[in-house]
Every structure is written in C-alpha cells, then in structure tokens.
C-alpha positions as CSV (number, residue, x, y, z in Angstrom):
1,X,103.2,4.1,-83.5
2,X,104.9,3.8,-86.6
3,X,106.2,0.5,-89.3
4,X,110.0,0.2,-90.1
5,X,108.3,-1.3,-93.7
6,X,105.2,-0.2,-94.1
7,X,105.1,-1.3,-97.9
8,X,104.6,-4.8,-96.1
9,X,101.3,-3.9,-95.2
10,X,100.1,-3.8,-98.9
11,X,99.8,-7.5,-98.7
12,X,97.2,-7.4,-96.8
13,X,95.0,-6.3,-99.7
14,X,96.0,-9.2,-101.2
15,X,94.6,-11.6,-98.3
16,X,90.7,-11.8,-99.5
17,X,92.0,-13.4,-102.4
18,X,93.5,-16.4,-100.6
19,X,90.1,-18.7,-100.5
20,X,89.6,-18.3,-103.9
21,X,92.7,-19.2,-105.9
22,X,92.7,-21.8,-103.4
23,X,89.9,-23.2,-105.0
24,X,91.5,-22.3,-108.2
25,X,95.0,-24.3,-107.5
26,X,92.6,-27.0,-105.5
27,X,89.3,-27.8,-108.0
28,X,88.9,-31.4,-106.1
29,X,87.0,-30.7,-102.8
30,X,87.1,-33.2,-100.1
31,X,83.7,-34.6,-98.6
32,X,82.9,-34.3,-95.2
33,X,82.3,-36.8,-93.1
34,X,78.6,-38.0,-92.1
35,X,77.7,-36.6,-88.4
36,X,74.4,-37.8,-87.6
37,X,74.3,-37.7,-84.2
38,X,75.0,-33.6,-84.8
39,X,71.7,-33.4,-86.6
40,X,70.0,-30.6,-85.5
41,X,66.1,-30.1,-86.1
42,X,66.6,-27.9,-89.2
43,X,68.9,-30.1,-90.8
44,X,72.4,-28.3,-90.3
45,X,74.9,-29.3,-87.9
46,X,77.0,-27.5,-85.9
47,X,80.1,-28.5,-87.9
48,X,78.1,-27.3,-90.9
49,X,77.4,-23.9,-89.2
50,X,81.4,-23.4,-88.8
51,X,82.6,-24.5,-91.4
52,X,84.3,-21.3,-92.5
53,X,86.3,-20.8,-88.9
54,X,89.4,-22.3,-90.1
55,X,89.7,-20.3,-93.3
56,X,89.2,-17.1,-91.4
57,X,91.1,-18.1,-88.5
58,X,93.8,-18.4,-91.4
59,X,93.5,-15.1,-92.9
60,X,93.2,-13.7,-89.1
61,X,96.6,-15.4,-89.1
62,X,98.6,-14.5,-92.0
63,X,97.2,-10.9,-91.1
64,X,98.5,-10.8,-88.0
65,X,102.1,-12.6,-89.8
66,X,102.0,-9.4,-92.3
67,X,101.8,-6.9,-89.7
68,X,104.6,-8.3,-87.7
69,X,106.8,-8.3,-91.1
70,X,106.4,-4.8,-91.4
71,X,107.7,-4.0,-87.9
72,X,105.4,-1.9,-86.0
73,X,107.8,0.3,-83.2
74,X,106.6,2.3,-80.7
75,X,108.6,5.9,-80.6
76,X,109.4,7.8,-77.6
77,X,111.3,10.7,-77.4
78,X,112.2,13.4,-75.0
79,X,114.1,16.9,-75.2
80,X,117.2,18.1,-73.1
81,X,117.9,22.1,-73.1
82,X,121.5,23.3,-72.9
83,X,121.8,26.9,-71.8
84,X,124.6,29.3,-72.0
85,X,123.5,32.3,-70.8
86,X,123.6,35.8,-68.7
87,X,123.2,36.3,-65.4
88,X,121.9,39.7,-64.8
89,X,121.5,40.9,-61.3
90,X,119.0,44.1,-61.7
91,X,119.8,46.9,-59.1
92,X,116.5,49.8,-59.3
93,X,116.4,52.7,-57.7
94,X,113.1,53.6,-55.8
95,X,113.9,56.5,-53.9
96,X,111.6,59.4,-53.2
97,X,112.9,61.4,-56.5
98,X,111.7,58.9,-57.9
99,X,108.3,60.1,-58.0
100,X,109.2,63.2,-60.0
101,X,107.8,63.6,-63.8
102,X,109.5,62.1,-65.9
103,X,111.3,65.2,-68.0
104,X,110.0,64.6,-71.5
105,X,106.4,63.6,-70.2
106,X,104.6,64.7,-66.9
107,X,102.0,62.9,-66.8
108,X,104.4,60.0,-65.9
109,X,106.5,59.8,-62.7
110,X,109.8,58.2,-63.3
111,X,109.4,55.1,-61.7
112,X,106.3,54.7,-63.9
113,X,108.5,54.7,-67.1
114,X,111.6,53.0,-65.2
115,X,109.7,50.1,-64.0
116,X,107.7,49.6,-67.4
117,X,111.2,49.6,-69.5
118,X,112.5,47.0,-66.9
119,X,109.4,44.6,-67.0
120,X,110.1,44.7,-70.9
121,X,113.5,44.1,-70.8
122,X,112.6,40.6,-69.3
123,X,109.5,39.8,-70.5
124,X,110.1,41.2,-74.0
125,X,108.2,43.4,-76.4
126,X,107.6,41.7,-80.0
127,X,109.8,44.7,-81.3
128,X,112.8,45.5,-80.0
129,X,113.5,43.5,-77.1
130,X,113.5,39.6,-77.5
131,X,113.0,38.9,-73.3
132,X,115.9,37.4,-71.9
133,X,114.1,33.9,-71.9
134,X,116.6,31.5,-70.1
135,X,118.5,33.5,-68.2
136,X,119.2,33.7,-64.7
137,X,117.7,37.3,-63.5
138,X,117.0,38.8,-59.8
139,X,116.1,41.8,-58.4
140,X,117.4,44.5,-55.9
141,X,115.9,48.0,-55.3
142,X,117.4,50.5,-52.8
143,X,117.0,53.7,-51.3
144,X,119.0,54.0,-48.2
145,X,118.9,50.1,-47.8
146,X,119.3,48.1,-50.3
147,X,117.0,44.5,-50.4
148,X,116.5,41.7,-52.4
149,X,113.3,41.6,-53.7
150,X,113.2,38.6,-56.0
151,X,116.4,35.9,-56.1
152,X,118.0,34.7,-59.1
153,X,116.1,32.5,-61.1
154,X,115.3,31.2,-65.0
155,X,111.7,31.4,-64.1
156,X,110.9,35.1,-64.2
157,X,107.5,35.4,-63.4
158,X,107.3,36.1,-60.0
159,X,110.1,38.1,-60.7
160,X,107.7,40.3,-63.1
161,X,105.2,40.6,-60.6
162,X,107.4,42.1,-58.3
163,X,108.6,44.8,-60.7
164,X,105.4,45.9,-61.8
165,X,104.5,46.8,-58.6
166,X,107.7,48.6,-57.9
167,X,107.3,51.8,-55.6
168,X,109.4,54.5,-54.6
169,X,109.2,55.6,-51.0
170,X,108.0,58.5,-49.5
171,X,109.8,61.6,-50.0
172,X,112.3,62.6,-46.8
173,X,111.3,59.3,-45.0
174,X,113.5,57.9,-43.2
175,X,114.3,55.1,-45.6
176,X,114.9,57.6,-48.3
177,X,118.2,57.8,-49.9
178,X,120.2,56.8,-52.5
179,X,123.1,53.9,-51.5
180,X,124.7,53.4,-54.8
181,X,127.4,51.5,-53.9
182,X,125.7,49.2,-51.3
183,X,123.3,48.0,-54.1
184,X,126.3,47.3,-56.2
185,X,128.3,45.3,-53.5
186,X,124.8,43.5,-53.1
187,X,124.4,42.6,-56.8
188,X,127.9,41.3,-56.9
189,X,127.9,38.8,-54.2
190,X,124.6,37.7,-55.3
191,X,126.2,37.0,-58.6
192,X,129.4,35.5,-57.4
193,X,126.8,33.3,-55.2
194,X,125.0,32.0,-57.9
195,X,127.6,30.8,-59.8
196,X,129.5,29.3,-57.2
197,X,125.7,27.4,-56.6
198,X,125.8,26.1,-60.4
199,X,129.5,24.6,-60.3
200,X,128.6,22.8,-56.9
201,X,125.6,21.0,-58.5
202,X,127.6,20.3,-61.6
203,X,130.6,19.1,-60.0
204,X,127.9,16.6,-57.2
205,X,126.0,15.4,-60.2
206,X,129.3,14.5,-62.1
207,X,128.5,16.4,-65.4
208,X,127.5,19.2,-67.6
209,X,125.5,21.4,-66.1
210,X,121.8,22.5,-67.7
211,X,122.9,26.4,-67.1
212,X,126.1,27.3,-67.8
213,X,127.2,31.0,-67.0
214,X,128.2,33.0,-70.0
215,X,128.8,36.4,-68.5
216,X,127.5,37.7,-65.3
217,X,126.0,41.8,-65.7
218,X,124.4,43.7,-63.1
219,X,122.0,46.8,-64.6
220,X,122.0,50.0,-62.6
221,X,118.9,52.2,-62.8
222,X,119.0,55.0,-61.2
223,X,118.2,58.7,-60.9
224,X,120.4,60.0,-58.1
225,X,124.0,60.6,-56.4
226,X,125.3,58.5,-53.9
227,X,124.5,59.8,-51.0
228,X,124.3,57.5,-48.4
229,X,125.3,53.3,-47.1
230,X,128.8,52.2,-46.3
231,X,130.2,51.3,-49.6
232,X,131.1,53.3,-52.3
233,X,130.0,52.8,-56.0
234,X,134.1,53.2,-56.9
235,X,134.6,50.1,-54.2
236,X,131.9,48.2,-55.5
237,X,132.8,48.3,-59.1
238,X,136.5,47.1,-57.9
239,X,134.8,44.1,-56.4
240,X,132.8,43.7,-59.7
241,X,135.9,44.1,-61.5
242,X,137.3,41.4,-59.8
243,X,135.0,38.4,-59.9
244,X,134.3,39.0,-63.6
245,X,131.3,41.1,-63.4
246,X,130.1,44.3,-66.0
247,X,128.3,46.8,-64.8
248,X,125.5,48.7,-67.5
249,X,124.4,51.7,-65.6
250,X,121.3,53.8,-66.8
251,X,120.7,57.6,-65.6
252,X,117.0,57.7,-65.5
253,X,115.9,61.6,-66.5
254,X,119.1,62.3,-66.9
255,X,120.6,65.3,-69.2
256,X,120.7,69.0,-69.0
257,X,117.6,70.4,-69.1
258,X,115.8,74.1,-68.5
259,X,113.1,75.1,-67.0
260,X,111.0,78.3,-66.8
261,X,110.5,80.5,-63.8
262,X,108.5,83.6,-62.5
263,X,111.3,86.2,-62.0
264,X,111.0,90.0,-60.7
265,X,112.2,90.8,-64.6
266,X,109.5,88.6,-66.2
267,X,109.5,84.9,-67.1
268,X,112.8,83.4,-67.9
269,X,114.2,80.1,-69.0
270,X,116.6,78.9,-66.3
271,X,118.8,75.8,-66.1
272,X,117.7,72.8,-64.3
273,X,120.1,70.8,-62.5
274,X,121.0,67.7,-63.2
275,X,120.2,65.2,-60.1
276,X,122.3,61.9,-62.1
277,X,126.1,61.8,-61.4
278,X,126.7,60.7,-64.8
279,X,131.0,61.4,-64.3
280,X,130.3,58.9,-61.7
281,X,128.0,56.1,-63.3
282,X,130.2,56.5,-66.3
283,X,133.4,55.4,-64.5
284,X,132.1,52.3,-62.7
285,X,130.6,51.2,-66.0
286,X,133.4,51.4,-67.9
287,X,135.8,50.5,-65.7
288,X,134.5,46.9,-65.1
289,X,133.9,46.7,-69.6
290,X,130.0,47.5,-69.3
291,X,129.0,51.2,-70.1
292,X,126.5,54.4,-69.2
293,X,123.7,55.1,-71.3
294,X,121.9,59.2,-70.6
295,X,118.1,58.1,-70.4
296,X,116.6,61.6,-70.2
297,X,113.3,60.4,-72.4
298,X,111.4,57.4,-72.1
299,X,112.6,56.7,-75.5
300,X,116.0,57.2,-74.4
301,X,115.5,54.3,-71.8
302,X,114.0,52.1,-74.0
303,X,116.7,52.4,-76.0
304,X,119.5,51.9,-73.3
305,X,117.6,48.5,-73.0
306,X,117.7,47.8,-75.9
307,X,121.6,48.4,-76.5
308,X,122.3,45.8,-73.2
309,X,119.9,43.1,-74.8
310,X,121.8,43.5,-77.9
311,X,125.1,43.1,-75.9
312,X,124.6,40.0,-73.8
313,X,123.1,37.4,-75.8
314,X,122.4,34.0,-74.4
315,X,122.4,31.0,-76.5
316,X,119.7,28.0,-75.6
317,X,120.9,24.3,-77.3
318,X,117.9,21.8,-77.2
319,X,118.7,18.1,-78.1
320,X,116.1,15.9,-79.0
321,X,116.8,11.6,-77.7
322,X,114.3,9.3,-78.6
323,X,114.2,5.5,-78.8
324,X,112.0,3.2,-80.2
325,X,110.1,-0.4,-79.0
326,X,109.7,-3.0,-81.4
327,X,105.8,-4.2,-80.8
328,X,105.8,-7.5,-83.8
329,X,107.0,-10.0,-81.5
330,X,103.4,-10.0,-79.2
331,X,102.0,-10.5,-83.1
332,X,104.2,-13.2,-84.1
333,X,103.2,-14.9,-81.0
334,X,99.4,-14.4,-81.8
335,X,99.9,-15.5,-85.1
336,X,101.4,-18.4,-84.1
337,X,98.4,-19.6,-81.4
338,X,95.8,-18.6,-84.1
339,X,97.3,-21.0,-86.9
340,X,97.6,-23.1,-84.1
341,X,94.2,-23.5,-83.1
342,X,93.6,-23.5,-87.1
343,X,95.6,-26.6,-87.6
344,X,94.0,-28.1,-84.8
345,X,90.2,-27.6,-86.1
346,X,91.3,-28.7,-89.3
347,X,92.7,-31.8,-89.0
348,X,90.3,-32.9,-86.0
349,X,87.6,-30.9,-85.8
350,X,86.6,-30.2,-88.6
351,X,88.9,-33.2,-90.9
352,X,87.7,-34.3,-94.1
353,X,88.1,-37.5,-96.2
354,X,88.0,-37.7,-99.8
C-alpha cells in the first residue's frame, strides 16, 4: 500500500494538540448537568467516567479524515514477456564411433565431450555461453534411425536431462549407423511444425503471440559419413533451404591426425583417417547460410558453440502493467459514522448547560 500525498499524514502529529488550544480558544467551560439518579456508591457516575469519549471519538475521527486526504492506493502489478527468439532443433549423433577417445584426450570418449558441450550450450556456462534462455529447443539423436527424444519447448529441463544421459549404441549393432540426411529431414519438419503451431494459436487468440520466431537453426553434431536412411543430407538441406531453415554442422574429432604404429622397420608415425565428411557437412551448411566448424579438440567444440550462440541471438521484451485501488473512500465513510456517533453523545448524552 502506498499514499498519493503522504505529506498529509504530517497532520496527524498535529491532532494531540486539538483538546488543548481548544481550551485555549474556549476558556469558559460549560457545567454539567446534575445526574443523581446515576450516583454510584463511590461518588462518580457513569457519565463522569466517559466523559473524554467524545473528544477521542473526535480525534479518532479527524484521524481517520487525514488519512483519507492523503489517498491511501492499493498497487497491483503484473509482468508480460515478449520473446523473439531461435528455434533450434538439435540433431546428435550417437552411433557406435561414438564411443571412440576423443583425439586430443583419451580418457574421454566422444560422446562424453559432445554431450557435455551440448548440455552447456543450453543451459549456459557463466563464461562463454549465455544458455539460450527463452528459446524453443528439441532434440533428435540418430544412428541408423533417427528419433525424437525431447519435443520443442521453452522449458528446457527435461530437455537437459535427456542429453546428459545421451548414449551411443553398441558398436556393429543392428541400430548402428549413421543417417545424416534422415536426421536432417527430421529436424526440418519439426521446425516447419512448430512454427506453423505458434501462428495457429496467434491467429485463434486474435493477437500477438508470446513467442515469436526469429530464425529457425537446426545444429548437426556429428562424427561420421552418411552412410545409411533414405534421405540424403544434400536433399535435406534443399528442404531446409526452402522453409527458411540454417543449418550449423559440427565435425566432432574431426581433422587430420597421425598416429603411431608397430611396423616390421620400427615404429612409425602414420596418418589416421579422417571418419568426418567435412566436403560434405560443409556444403549443406553453407548452402542453407549456416556454416561447418572442425571440432577435433574439446576446445575446438566448445568453441564452435560458442561461435552459433554468438550468431543467433534471441531478444526477451518484458513489460510491466500495474493498476492501482483507491482504499480512502471505506475511511471517509468511518469518519463519517464516528463523528457521527460523536455528535450524537455530545449533544444528548453527554449535553451540557452553561
């Protein structure tokens, strides 16, 4: 609660010293009328007792008059929230290389280091990545079949939880595989879904809706080749392309690296191939105006990360309504009934005669 005046309420400071300068301004006091019959057995009456009731009923009056002048208002205020922002299908790849050491540290498997880079990305780090707070995010991860593992929503938790637990199947299972361009056709129509979602609810509720889609990115992790699913990753970055979609794709452990080997002439340094079609991802990405980033460290990844958070930037608009409740009429009305009663006692109750 707050006063519209609250200088007003000075006055009240001023109320104890109403009695007195009445007596001042008023030096001849009236007598009171005889009561016998009120007698009581110590000599006071009742009426004696209360005589002070009307002068504090008074002062309880023009208290309650001061408050009222100062306005007391009761404020209530809400918050709407605005978002234009980025929806990001994710597309992860857990196929059986996936378990492999991760080239600039062993003692981590790839998918160790992929999925901890991706649960930053949306959660955010207190260093270089902010969390993607208010947008709209899902999940797919595929091998030879690609699935949906967590829907696009603003609410990413559950989404969180599913990617820390992210596994990559077992090695020349029959799920094993790598269906690049199934993923992708996937991600898109999940996209293109979503939005078409957003503009039915705006367009049944007849306004502005409370997510608006900036720009709608799907992020590519993987560290394969196409190699199996119906689609191919060209096809699906022409669909992409064509409902207004970018793709960033990220070649985990990707990069030309050597490794050393027990020869009949001794130990030698040999070449390693490398498993990431980068040509490949690099074409899709920049065909549809996204881009390929080499992620053959874990810095490297965190850095690729980094770069798409930097890239697609969501803005958040809050607006704050509030109203207020004027609260003096209830006290103007009290007021009122206690000079009331006031005038009442004094001239009947408790009237004098001089």
């Amino acid at each position: 609660m707050s006063f519209a005046h609250p200088w007003i309420l000075l006055l009240l400071l001023a109320l104890p010293l109403l009695p007195p300068a009445r007596r001042w301004l008023d030096p001849v006091r009236p007598i009171p009328l005889p009561d016998l019959a009120g007698v009581a057995v110590d000599g006071a009456t009742w009426r004696v007792r209360l005589r002070g009731l009307p002068v504090l009923l008074r002062l309880g009056g023009a208290g309650l008059l001061i408050v009222a002048l100062a306005r007391p208002q009761e404020t209530k205020g809400w918050t709407t929230t605005s978002t234009e922002g980025v929806a990001i299908q994710i597309v992860y790849d857990r196929s059986g290389s996936m378990r492999e050491p991760m080239p600039d540290d062993e003692s981590r498997t790839k998918n160790e280091v992929a999925r901890d880079a991706l649960v930053r990305f949306v959660k955010g780090d207190d260093a270089s990545l902010r969390g993607r707070e208010g947008d709209m995010i899902g999940l797919i991860a595929f091998a030879r079949y690609a699935d949906t593992l967590s829907p696009m929503a603003r609410v990413h938790g559950p989404l969180i939880d599913v990617a820390s637990r992210l596994m990559p199947v077992e090695n020349r299972a029959a799920e094993d595989g790598t269906a690049i361009g199934d993923a992708l056709s996937l991600a898109a129509s999940r996209l293109r879904r979503a939005e078409e979602e957003i503009l039915r609810a705006a367009s049944r509720e007849g306004g502005k809706p409370s997510f608006e889609i900036k720009s709608k990115v799907i992020v590519l992790m993987t560290d394969g080749q196409n190699n199996a699913g119906e689609s191919s990753p060209v096809e699906a970055a022409e669909l992409a392309t064509r409902w207004g979609i970018r793709i960033y794709a990220i070649g985990v452990g990707a990069g030309e690296r050597t490794a050393t080997i027990d020869t009949a002439f001794g130990r030698q340094v040999v070449p390693r191939g490398n498993a990431v079609d980068e040509r490949l991802l690099t074409q899709i990405a920049e065909s549809t105006g996204g881009a390929y980033f080499s992620a053959g460290t874990s810095t490297s990844l965190a850095e690729a990360y980094a770069a798409i958070d930097s890239l697609e930037k969501s803005r958040i608009d809050s607006t704050r309504h509030s109203s207020r409740i004027e609260l003096y009429r209830p006290l103007v009305v009290a007021a009122a009934i206690v000079l009331a009663v006031e005038w009442l006692l004094a001239s009947f109750l408790f009237r004098r005669v001089t």
